[in-house]
N, CA, C and O of each residue as an XYZ file, in Angstrom:
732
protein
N     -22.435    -44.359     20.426
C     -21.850    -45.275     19.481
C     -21.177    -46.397     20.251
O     -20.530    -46.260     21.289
N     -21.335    -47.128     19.830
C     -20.930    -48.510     20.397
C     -19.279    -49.297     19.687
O     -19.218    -49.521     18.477
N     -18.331    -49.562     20.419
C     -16.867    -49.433     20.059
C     -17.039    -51.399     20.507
O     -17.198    -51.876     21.630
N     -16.945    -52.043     19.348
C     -16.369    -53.626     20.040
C     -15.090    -53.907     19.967
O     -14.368    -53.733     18.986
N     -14.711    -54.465     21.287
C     -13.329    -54.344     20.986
C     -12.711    -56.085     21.642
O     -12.041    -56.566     22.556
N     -13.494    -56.486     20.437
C     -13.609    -58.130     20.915
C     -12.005    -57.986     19.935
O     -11.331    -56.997     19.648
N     -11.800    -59.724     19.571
C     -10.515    -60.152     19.375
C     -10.212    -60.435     17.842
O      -9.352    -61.111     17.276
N     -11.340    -59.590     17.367
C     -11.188    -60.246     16.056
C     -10.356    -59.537     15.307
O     -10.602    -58.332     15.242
N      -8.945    -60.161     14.406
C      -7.706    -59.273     14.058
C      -7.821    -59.290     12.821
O      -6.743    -59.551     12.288
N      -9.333    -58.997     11.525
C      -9.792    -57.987     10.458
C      -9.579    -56.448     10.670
O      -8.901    -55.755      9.912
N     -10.347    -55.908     11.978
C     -10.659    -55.339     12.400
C      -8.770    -54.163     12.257
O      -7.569    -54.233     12.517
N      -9.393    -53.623     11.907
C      -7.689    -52.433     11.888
C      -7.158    -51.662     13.411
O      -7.938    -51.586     14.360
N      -6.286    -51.328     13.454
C      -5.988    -51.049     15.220
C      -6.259    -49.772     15.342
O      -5.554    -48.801     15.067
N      -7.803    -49.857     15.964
C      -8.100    -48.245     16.278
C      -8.007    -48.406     17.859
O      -8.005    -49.467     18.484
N      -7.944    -47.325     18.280
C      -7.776    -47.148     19.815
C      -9.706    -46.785     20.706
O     -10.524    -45.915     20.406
N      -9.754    -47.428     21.343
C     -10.868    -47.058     22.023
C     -10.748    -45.017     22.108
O      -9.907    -44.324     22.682
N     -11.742    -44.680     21.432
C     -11.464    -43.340     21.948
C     -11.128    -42.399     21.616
O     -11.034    -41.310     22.182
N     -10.750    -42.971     19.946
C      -9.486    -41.637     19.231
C     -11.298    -41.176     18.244
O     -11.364    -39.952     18.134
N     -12.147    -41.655     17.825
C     -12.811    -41.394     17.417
C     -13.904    -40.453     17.991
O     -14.531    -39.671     17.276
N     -14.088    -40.578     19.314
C     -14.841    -39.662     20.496
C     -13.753    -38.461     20.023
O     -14.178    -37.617     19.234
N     -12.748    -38.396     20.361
C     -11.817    -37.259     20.264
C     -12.238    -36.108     19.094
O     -12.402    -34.888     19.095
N     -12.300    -36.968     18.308
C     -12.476    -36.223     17.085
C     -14.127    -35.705     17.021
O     -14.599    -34.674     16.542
N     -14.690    -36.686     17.602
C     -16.234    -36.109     17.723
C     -15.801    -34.602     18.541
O     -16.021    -33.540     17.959
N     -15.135    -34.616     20.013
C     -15.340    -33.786     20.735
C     -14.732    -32.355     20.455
O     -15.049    -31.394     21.156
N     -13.947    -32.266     19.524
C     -13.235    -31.329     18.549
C     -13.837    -30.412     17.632
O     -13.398    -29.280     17.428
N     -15.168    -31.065     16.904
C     -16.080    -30.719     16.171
C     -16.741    -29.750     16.864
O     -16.999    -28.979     15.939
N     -17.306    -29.126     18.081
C     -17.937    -28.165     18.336
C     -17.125    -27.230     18.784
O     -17.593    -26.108     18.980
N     -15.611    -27.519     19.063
C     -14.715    -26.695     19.261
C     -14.886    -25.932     17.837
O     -15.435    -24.845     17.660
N     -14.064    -27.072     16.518
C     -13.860    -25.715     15.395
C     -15.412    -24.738     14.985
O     -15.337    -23.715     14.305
N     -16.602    -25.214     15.472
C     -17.464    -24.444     15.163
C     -17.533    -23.486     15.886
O     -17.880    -22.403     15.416
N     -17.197    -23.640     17.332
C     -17.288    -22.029     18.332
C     -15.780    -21.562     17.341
O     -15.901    -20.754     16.420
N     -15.069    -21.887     17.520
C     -13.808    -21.048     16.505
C     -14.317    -20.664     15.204
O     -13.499    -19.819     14.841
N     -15.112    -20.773     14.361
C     -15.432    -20.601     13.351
C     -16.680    -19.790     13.494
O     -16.997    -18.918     12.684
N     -17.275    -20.061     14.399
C     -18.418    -18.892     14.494
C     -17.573    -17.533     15.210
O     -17.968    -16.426     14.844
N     -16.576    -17.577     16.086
C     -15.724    -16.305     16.702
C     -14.964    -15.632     15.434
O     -14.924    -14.432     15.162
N     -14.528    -16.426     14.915
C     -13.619    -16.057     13.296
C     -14.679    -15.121     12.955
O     -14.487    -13.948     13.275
N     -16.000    -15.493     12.233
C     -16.962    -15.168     11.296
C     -17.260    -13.569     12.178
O     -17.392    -12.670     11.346
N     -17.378    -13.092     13.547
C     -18.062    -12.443     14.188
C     -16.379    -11.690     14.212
O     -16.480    -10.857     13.311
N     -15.385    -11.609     14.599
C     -14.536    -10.957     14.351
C     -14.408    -10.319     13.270
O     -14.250     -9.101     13.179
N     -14.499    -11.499     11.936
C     -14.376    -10.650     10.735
C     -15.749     -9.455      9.779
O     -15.579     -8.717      8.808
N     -17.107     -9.760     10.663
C     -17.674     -9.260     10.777
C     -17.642     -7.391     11.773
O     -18.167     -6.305     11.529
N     -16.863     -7.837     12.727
C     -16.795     -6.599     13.995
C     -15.891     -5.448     12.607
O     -16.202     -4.310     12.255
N     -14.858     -6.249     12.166
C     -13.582     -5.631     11.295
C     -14.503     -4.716     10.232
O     -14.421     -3.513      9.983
N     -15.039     -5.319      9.918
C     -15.692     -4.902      8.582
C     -16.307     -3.441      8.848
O     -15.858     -2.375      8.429
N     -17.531     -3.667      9.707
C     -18.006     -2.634     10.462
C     -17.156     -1.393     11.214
O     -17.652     -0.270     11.117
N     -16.038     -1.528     11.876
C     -14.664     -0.832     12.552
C     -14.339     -0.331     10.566
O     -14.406      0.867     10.293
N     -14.082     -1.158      9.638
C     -13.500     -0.208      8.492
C     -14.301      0.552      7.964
O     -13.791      1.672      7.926
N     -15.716      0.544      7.345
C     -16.847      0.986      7.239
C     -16.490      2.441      7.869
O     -15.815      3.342      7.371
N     -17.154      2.387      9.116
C     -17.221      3.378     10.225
C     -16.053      4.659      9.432
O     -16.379      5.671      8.813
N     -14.659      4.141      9.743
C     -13.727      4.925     10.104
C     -13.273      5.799      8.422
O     -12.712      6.870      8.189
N     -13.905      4.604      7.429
C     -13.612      5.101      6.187
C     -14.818      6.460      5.638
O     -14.718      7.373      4.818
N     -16.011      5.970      6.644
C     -17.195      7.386      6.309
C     -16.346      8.195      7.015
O     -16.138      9.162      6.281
N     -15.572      8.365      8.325
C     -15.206      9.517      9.039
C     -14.046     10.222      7.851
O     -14.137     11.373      7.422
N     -13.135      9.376      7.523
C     -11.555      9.829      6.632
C     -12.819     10.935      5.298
O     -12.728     12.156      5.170
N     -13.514     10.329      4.776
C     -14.272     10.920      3.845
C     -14.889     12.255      4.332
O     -14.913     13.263      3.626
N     -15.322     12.198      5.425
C     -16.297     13.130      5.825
C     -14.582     14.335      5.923
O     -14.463     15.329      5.206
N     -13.445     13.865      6.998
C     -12.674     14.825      7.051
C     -11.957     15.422      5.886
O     -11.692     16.623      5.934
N     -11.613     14.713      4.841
C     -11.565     15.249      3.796
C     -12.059     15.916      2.678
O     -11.607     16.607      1.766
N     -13.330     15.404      3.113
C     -14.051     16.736      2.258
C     -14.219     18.046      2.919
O     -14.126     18.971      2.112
N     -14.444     18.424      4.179
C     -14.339     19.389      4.944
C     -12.980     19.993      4.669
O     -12.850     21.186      4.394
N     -12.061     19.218      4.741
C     -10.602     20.056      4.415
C     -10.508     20.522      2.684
O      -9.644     21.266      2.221
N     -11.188     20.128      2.211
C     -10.574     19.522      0.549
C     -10.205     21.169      0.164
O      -9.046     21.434     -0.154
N     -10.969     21.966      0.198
C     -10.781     23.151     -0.227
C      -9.822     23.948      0.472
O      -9.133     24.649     -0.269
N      -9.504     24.064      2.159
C      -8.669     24.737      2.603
C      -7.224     23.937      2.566
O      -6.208     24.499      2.976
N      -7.198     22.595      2.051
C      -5.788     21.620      2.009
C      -5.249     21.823      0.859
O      -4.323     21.081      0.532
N      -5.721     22.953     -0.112
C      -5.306     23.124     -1.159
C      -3.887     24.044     -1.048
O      -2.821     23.956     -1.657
N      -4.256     24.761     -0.226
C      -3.125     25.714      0.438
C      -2.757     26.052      1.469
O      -1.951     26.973      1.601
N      -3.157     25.525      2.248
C      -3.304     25.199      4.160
C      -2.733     24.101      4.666
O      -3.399     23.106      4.380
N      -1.566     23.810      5.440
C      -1.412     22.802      6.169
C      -1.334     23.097      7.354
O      -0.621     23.949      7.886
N      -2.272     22.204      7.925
C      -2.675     22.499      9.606
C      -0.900     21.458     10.216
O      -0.263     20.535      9.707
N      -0.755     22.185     11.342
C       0.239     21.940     12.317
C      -0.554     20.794     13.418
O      -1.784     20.805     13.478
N       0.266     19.813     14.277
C      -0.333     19.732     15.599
C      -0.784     20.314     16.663
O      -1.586     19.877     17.488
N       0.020     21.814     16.605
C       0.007     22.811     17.594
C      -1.130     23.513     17.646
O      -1.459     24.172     18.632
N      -2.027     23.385     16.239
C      -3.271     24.009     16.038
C      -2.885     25.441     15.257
O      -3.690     26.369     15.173
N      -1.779     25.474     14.799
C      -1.903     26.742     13.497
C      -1.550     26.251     12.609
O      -1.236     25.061     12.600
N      -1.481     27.176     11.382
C      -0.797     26.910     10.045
C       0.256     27.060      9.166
O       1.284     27.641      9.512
N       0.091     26.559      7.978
C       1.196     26.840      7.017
C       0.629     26.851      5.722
O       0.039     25.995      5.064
N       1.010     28.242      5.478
C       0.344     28.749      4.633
C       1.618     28.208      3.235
O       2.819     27.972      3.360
N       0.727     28.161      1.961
C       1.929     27.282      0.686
C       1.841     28.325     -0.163
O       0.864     28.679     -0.825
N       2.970     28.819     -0.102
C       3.714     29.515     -1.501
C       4.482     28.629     -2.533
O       5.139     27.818     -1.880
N       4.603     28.513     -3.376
C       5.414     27.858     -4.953
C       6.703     29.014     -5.260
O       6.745     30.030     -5.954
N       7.551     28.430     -4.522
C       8.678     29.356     -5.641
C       9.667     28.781     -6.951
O      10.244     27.694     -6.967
N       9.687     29.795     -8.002
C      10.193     29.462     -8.928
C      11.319     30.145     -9.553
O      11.228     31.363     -9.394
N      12.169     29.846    -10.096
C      13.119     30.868    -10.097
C      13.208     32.513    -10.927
O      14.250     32.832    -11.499
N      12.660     32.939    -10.912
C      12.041     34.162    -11.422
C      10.656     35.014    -10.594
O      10.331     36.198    -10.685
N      10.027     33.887     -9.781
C       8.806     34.368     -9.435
C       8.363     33.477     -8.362
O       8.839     32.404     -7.992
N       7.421     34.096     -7.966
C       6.599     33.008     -6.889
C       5.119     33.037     -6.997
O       4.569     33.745     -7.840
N       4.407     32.230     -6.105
C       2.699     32.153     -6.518
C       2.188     31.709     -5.065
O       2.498     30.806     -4.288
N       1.524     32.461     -5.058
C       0.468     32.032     -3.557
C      -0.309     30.955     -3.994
O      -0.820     31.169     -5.093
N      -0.580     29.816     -3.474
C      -1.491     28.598     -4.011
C      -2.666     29.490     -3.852
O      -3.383     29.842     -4.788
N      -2.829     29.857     -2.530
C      -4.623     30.568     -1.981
C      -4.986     31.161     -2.793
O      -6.140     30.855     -3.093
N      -4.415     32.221     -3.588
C      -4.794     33.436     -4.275
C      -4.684     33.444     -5.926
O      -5.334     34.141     -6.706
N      -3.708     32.502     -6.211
C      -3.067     32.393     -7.681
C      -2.740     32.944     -8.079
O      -2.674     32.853     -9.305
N      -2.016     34.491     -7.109
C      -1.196     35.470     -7.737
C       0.376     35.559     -7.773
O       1.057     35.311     -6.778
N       0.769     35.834     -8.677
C       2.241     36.119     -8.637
C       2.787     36.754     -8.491
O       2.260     37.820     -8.809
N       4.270     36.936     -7.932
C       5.061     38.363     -7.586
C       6.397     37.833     -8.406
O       6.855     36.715     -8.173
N       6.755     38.373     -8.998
C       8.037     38.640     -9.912
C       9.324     38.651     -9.188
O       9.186     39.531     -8.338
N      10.739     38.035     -9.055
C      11.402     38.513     -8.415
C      11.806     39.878     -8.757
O      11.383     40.510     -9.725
N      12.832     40.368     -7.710
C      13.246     41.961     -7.717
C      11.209     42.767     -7.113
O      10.857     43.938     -6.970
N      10.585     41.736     -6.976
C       9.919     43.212     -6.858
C       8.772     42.436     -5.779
O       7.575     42.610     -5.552
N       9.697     41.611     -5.322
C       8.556     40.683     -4.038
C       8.351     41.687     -2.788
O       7.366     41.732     -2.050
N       9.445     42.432     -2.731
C       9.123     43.188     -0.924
C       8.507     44.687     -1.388
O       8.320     45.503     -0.486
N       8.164     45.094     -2.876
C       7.215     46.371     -3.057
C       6.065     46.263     -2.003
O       5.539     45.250     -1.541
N       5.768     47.845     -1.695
C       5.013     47.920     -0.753
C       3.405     47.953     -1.848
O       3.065     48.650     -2.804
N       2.837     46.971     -1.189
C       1.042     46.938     -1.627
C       1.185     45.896     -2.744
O       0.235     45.822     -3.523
N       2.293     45.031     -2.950
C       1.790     43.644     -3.627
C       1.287     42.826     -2.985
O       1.210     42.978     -1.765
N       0.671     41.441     -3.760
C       0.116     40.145     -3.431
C       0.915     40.049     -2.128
O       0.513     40.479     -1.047
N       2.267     39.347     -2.375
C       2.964     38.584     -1.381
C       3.039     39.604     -0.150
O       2.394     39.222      0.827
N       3.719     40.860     -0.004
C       3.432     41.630      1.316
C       2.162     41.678      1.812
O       2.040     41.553      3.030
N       1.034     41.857      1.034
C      -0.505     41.781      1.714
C      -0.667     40.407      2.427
O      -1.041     40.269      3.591
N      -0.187     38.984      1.192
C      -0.601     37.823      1.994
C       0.049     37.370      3.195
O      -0.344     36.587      4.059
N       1.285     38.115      3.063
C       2.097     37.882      4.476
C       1.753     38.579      5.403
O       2.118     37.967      6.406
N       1.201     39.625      5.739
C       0.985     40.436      6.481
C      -0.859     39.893      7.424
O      -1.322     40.102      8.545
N      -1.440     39.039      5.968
C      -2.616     38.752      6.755
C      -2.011     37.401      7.419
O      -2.574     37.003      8.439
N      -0.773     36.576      6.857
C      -1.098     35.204      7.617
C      -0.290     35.611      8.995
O      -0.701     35.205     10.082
N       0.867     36.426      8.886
C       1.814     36.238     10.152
C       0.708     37.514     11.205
O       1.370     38.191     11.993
N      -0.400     37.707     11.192
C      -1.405     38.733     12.148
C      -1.978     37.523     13.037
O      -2.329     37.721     14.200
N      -2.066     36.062     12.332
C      -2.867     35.024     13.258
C      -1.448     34.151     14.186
O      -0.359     33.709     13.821
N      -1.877     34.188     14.971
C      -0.824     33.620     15.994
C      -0.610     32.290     15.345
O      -1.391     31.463     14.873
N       0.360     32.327     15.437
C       1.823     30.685     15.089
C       1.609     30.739     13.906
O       2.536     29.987     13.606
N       0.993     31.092     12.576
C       0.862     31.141     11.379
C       1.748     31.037     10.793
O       2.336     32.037     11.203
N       2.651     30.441      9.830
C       3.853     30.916      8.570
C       3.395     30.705      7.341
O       2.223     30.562      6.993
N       4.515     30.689      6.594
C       4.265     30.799      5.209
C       5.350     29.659      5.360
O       6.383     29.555      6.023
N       4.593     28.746      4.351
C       5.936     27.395      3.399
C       5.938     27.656      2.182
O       5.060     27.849      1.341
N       7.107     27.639      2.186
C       7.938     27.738      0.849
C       8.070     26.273      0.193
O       8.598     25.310      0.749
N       7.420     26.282     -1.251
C       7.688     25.343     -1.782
C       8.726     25.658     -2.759
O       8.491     26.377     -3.730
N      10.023     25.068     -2.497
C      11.247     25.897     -3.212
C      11.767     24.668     -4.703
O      12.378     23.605     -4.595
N      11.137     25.472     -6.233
C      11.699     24.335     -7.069
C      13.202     24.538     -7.338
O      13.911     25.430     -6.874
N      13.479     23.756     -7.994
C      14.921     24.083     -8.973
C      14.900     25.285     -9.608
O      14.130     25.802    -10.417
N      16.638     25.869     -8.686
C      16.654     26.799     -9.198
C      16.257     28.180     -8.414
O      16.854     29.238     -8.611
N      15.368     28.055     -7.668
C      14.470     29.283     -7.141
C      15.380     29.881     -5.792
O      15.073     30.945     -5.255
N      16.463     29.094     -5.362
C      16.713     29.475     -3.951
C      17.083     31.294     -4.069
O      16.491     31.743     -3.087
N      17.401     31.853     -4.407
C      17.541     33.095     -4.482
C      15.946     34.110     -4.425
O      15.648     35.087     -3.739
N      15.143     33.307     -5.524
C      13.814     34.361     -5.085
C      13.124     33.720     -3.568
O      12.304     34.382     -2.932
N      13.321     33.144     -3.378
C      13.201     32.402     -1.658
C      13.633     33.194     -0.518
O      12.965     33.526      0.461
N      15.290     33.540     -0.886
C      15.400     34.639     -0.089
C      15.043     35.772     -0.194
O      14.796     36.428      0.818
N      14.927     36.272     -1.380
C      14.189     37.269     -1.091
C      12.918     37.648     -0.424
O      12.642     38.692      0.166
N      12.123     36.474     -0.660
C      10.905     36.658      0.000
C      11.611     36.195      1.459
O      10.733     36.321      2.313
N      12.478     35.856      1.888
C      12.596     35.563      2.865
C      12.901     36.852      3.772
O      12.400     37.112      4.865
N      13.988     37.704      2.940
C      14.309     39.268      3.790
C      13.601     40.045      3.691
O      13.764     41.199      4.086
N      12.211     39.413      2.892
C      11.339     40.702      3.026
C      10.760     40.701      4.329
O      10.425     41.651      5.037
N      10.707     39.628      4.499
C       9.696     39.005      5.600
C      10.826     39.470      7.040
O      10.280     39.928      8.044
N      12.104     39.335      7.023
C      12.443     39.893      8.359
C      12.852     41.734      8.144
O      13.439     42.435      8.968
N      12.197     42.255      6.465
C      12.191     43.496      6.806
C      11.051     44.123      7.104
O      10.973     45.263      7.561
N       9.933     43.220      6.793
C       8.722     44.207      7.451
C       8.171     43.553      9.192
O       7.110     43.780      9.773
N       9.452     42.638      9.683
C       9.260     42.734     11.323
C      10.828     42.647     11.369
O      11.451     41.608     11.156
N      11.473     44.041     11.717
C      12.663     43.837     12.291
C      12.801     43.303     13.507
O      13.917     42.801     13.640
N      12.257     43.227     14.254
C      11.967     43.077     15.689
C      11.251     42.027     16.355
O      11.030     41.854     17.553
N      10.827     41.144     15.007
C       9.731     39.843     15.814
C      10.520     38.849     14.730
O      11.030     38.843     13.609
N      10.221     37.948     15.985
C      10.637     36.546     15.497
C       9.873     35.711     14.048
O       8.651     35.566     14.012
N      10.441     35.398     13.337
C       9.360     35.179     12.292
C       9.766     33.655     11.465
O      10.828     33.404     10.896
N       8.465     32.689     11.618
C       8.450     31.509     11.488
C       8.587     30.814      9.889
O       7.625     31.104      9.177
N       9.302     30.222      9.440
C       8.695     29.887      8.079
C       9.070     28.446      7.989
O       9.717     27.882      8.871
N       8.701     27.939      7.038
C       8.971     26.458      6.321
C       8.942     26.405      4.981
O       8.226     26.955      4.145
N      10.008     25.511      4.903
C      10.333     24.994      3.155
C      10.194     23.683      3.290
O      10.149     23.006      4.317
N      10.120     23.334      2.018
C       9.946     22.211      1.285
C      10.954     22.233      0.075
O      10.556     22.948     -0.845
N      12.032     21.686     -0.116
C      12.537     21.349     -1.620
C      12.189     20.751     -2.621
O      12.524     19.571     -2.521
N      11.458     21.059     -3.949
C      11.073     20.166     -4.698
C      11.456     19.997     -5.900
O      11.252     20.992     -6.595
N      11.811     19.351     -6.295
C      12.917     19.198     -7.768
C      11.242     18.703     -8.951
O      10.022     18.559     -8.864
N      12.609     18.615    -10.141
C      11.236     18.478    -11.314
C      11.047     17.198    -11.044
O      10.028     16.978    -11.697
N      11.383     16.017    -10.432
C      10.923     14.769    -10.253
C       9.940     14.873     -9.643
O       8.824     14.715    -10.137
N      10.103     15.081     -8.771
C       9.111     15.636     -7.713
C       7.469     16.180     -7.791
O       6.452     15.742     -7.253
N       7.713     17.369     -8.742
C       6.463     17.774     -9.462
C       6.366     16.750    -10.320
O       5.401     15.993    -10.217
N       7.457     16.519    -11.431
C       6.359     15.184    -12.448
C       5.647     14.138    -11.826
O       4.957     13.380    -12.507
N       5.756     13.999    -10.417
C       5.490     12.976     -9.782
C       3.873     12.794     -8.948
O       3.334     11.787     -8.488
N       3.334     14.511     -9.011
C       2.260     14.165     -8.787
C       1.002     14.470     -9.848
O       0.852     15.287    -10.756
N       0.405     13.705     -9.440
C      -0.648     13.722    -11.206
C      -1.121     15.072    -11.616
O      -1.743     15.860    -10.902
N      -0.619     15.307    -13.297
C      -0.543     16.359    -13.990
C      -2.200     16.957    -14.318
O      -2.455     17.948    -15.003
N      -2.917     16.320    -13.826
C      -4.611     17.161    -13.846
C      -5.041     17.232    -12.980
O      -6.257     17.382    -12.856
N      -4.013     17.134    -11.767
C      -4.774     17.966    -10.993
C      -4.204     19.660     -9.884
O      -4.688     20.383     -9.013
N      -2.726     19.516    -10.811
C      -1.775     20.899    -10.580
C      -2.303     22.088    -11.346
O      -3.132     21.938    -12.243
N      -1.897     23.097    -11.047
C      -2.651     24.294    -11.606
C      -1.344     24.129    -12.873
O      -0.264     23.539    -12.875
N      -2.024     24.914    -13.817
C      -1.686     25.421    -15.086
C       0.142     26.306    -15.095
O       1.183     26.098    -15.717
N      -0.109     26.871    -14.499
C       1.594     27.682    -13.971
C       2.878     26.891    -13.619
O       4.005     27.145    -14.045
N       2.519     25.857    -12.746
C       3.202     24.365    -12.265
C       3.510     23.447    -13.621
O       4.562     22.906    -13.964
N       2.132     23.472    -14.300
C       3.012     22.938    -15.563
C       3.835     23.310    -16.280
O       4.848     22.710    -16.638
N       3.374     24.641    -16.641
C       3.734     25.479    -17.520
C       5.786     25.467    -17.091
O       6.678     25.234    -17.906
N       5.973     25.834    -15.441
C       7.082     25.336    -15.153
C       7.810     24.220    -15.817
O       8.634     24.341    -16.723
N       7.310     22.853    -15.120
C       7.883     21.945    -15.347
C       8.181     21.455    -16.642
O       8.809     20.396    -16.657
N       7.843     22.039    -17.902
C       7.749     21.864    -19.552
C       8.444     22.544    -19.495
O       9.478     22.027    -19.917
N       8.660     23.813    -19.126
C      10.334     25.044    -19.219
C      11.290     23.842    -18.915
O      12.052     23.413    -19.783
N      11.241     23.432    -17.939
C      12.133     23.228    -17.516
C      13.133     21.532    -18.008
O      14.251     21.106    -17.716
N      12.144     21.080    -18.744
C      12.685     19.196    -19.346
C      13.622     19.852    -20.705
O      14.214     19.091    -21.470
């Protein structure tokens, strides 16, 4: 392109050069705009990917996360529901009555006896309103059938907010049945 830069003062005050500039800029924003496009392309593919893996791991878990929470350490925690009168194994959907949780040859002594046999294993207590008493009990049952071994557990506190809080079709029937006692 050809720039005259004779004397004639129509002519508006451009600078020799500012117009090259701007030419030379133009293949800049296109390498930036083609790197943009190929980044947001790489992204896409990186979410893709990682969202088939989250799927794939959750369906593999879906059935044992119902009542299983895996540790970092590589064991578990096994989920009991306590309520104040009773408790419920999620795994099994059986109940033990208080006053009669540490009988020998119920649900809860059998299920305790198979989870605390696998190394680092416990039982979590999901403790609602109200329940802390049948909690301990299942709790002294548990250091009366190992006087002598150390024995691991976990709670969780969960109030009726708490339960109303996670969606009502997809809790078992007993959980509701609770939380309607209890409003």
């Amino acid at each position: 392109m050809f720039i005259d830069s004779g004397s004639n003062s129509d002519a508006p005050n451009v600078r020799p050069g500012s117009e090259q500039q701007g030419e030379n800029s133009a293949p800049m924003m296109a390498v930036f705009g083609g790197m943009f496009a190929l980044m947001l392309v790489f992204l896409l593919v990186v979410n893709v990917v990682s969202q088939a893996a989250v799927r794939e791991r959750l369906k593999e878990a879906t059935e044992e996360g119902t009542f299983r929470i895996e540790r970092e350490d590589g064991s578990s925690g096994y989920s009991i529901i306590v309520f104040p009168e009773s408790l419920r194994i999620v795994e099994t959907a059986e109940g033990v009555d208080r006053g009669s949780i540490c009988d020998i040859g119920n649900a809860y002594r059998n299920y305790a006896e198979r989870v605390y046999n696998q190394q680092g294993d416990q039982l979590l207590f999901f403790i609602t309103e109200g329940s802390v008493p049948t909690m301990a009990e299942a709790r002294n049952c548990l250091r009366s059938m190992w006087p002598d071994r150390t024995i691991s557990i976990g709670w969780v506190i969960t109030d009726n907010e708490f339960l109303k809080s996670v969606m009502l079709d997809e809790i078992p029937e007993y959980i509701k049945e609770h939380v309607d006692d209890t409003l």
